[in-house]
C-alpha positions as CSV (number, residue, x, y, z in Angstrom):
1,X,12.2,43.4,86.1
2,X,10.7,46.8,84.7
3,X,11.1,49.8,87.8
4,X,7.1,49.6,87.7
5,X,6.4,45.8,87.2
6,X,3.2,45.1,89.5
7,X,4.0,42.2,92.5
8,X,1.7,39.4,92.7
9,X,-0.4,39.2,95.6
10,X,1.2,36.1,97.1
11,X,5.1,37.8,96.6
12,X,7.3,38.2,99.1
13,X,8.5,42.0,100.0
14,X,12.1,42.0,99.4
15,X,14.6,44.1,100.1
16,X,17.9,45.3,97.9
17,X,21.5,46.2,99.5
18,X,24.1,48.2,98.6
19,X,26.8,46.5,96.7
20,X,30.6,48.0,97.1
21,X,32.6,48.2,93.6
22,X,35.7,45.4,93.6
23,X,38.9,45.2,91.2
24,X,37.7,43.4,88.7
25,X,40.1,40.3,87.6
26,X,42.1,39.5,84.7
27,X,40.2,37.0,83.2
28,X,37.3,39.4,83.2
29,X,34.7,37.9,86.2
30,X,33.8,40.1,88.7
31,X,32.8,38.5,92.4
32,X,29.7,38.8,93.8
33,X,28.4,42.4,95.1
34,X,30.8,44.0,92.5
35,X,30.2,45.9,89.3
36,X,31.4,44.7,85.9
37,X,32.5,46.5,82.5
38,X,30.7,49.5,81.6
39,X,32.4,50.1,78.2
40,X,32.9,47.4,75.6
41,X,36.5,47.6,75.5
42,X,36.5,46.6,79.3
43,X,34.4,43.5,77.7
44,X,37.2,43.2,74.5
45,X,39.6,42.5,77.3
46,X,37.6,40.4,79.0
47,X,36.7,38.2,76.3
48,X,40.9,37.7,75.8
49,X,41.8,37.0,78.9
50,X,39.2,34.3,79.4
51,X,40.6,32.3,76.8
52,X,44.3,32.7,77.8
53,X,42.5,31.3,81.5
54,X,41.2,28.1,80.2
55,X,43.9,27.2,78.1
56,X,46.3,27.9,81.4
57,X,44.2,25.1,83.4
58,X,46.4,22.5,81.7
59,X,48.8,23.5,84.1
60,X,47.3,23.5,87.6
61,X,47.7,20.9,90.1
62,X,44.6,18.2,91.4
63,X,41.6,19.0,90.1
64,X,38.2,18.7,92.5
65,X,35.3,16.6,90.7
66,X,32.2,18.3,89.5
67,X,30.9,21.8,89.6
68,X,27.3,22.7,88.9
69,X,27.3,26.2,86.6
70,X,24.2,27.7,86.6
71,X,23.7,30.5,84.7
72,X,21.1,32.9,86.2
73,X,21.8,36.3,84.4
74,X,19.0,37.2,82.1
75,X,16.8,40.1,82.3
76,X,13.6,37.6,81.5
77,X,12.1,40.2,78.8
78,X,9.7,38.3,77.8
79,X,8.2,37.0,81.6
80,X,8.7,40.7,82.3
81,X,11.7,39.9,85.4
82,X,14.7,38.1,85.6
83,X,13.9,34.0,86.6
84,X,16.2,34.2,89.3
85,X,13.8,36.2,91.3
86,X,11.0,34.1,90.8
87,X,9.2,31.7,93.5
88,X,6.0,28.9,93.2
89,X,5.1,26.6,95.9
90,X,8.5,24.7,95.9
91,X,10.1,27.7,96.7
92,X,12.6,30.0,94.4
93,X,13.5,28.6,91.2
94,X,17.4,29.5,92.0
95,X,17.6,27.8,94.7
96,X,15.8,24.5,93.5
97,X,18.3,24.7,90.6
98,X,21.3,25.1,92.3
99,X,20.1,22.2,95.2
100,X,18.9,19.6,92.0
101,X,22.4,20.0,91.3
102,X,23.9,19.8,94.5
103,X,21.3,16.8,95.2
104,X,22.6,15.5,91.8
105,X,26.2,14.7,92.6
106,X,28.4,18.3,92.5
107,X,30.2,19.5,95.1
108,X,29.7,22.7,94.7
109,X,27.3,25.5,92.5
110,X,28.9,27.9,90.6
111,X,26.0,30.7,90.1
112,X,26.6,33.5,87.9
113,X,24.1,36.3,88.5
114,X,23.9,39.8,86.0
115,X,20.2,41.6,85.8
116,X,19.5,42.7,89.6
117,X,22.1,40.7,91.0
118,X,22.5,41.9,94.4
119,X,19.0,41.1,94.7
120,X,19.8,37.3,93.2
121,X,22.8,37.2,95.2
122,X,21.0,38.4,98.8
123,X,18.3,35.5,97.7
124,X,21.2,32.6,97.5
125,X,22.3,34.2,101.2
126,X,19.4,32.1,102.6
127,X,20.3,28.9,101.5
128,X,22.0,27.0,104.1
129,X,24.4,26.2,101.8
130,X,25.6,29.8,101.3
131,X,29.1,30.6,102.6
132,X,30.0,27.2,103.5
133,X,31.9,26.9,99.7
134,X,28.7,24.3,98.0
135,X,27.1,27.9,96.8
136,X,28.8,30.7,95.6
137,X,28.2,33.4,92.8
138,X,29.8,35.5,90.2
139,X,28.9,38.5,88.6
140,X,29.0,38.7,84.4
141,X,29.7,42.1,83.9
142,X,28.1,41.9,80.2
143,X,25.0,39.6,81.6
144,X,23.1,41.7,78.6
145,X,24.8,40.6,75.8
146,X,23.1,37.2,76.2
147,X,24.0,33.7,77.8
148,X,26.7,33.3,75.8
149,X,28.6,36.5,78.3
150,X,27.1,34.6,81.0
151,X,28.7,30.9,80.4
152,X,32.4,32.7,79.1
153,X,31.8,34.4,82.8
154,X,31.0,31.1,84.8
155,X,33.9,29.1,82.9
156,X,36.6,31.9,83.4
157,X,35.8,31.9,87.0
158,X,35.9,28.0,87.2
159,X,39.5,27.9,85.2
160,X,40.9,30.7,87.5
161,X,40.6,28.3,90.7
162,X,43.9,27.6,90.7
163,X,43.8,23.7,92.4
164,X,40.4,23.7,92.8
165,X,39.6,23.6,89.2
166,X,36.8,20.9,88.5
167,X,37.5,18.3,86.0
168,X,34.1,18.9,84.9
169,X,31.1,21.5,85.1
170,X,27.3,21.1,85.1
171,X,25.9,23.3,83.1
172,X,22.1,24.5,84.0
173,X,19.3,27.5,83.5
174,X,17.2,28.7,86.0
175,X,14.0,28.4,84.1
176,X,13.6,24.8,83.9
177,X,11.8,24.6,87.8
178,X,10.5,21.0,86.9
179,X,14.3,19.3,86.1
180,X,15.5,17.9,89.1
181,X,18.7,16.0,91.3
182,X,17.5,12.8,89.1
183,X,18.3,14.5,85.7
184,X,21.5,15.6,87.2
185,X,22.1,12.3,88.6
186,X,21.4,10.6,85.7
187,X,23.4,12.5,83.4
188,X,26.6,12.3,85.4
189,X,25.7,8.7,85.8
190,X,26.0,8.3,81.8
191,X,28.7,10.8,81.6
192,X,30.7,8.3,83.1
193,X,29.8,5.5,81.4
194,X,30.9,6.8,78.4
195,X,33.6,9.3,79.3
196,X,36.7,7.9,77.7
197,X,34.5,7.8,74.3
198,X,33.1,11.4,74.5
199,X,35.4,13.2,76.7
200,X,33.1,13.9,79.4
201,X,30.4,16.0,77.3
202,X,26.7,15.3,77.6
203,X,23.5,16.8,77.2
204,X,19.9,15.8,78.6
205,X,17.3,14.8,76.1
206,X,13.7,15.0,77.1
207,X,11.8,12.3,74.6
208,X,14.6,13.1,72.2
209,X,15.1,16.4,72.4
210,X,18.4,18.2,73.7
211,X,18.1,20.1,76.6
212,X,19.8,21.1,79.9
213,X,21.8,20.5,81.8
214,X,24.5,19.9,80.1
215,X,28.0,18.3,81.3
216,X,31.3,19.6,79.7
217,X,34.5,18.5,80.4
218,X,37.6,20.8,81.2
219,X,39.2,19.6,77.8
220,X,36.2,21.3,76.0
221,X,35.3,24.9,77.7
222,X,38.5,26.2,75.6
223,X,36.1,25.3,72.5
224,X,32.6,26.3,73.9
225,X,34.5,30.0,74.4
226,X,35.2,30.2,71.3
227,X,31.2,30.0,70.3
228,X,30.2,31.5,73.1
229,X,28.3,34.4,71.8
230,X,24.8,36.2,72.1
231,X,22.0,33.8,73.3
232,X,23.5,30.9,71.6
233,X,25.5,29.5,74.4
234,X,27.7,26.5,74.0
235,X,25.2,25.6,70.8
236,X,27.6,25.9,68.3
237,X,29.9,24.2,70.0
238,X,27.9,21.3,70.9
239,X,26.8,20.8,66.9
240,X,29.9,20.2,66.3
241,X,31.3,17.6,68.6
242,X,27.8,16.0,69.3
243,X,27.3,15.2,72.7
244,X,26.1,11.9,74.3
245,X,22.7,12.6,74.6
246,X,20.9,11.2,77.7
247,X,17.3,10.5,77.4
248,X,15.4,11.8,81.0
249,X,11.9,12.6,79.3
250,X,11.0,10.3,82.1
251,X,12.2,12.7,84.7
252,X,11.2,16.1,83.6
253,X,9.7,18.0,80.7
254,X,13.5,19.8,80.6
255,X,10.6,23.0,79.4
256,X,11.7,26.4,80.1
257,X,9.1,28.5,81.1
258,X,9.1,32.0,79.2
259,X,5.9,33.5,80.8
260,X,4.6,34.1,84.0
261,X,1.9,31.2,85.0
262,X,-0.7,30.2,87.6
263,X,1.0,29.9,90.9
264,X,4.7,31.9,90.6
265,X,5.2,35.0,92.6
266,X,8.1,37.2,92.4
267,X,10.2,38.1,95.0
268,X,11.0,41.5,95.0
């Protein structure tokens, strides 16, 4: 959000702390409430190491089930704040994502925060899930180079778990307030079904076309890395191998919503 950006009348004031700078890690994901690259070599290095991550998950020991990644980075340009910050009657759009996935079947939310993050990060403090391990965050460093920084962030942090590493990750955005736990549920549901065939990668549809979220197996995040670039994502990637694509056009428009509309307030 623009220094000068106007709050609705229905927003609620909220308040910024100071965030303490952390040794960033190998792999190139930086914890919550600490500061990422500030030169691109620091983000070179980063990119390297979080390929040399996933391909060392092979080696780790039991793996726990399903994660729920949702990226929550952007600067929202174009609604004129970042998503993360944004509220409606239902309450925050982050924490309605990161519950639908919860509510879904994960274990646990992986949320990776970039624009304003302390901000984002001191709004996912008031879930009661927050600091019992089903919510966590990590920073993305290079949150502005697009979503494609943001997802190579969220599945470097997920290979470096050591034996918590999750045979699977959920992949979701923050701007889609209207795709709930039964998309989620769904999707994993089908997943299953047809794992053995598609090695665990599927993609909601909504009346045939392919949305979020979007489940990838740990024997593809080595290839959606690879891709992983500017606002594309895991796109390239998905083309390619062509997901099982799960039809929940029933459930949810699976719209993202690009502008500010009747009934959202921001929470700054």
């Amino acid at each position: 959000m623009h220094p000068c950006q106007e709050r609705s009348a229905s927003s609620v004031p909220y308040q910024s702390s100071s965030t303490t700078r952390e040794p960033t890690s190998a792999a190139g994901v930086w914890p919550a409430g600490s500061i990422g690259p500030s030169c691109t070599g620091g983000a070179r290095r980063a990119d390297r190491g979080a390929a040399s991550a996933v391909r060392a998950v092979r080696d780790t020991g039991p793996m726990s089930p399903t994660t729920g990644l949702l990226l929550a980075a952007g600067e929202g340009r174009r609604y004129g704040m970042p998503k993360a910050l944004v509220a409606d009657s239902e309450g925050p759009w982050v924490h309605r994502a990161a519950r639908a996935l919860l509510d879904g079947g994960c274990q646990d939310v992986l949320v990776v925060t970039g624009a304003r993050a302390e901000e984002v990060e001191q709004l996912l403090g008031q879930m009661p899930e927050w600091g019992t391990g089903q919510v966590a965050a990590v920073r993305c460093g290079t949150w502005a180079r697009g979503m494609g920084a943001s997802l190579r962030s969220g599945l470097t942090s997920l290979a470096t778990r050591g034996r918590t590493v999750p045979r699977r990750a959920v992949v979701h955005l923050v701007d889609l307030p209207d795709v709930g736990a039964p998309v989620v549920e769904r999707l994993l549901r089908e997943a299953d079904a047809h794992g053995e065939q598609t090695g665990q990668v599927a993609r909601a549809a909504y009346e045939g076309r392919p949305g979020h979220p979007v489940v990838l197996g740990q024997r593809h995040w080595e290839g959606v890395l690879g891709g992983a670039a500017g606002d594309a994502g895991a796109r390239s990637y998905l083309r390619r191998v062509e997901p099982l694509l799960v039809e929940c056009g029933d459930l949810a428009t699976g719209e993202d919503v690009d502008e500010p509309r009747s009934g959202t307030a921001a929470l700054t």
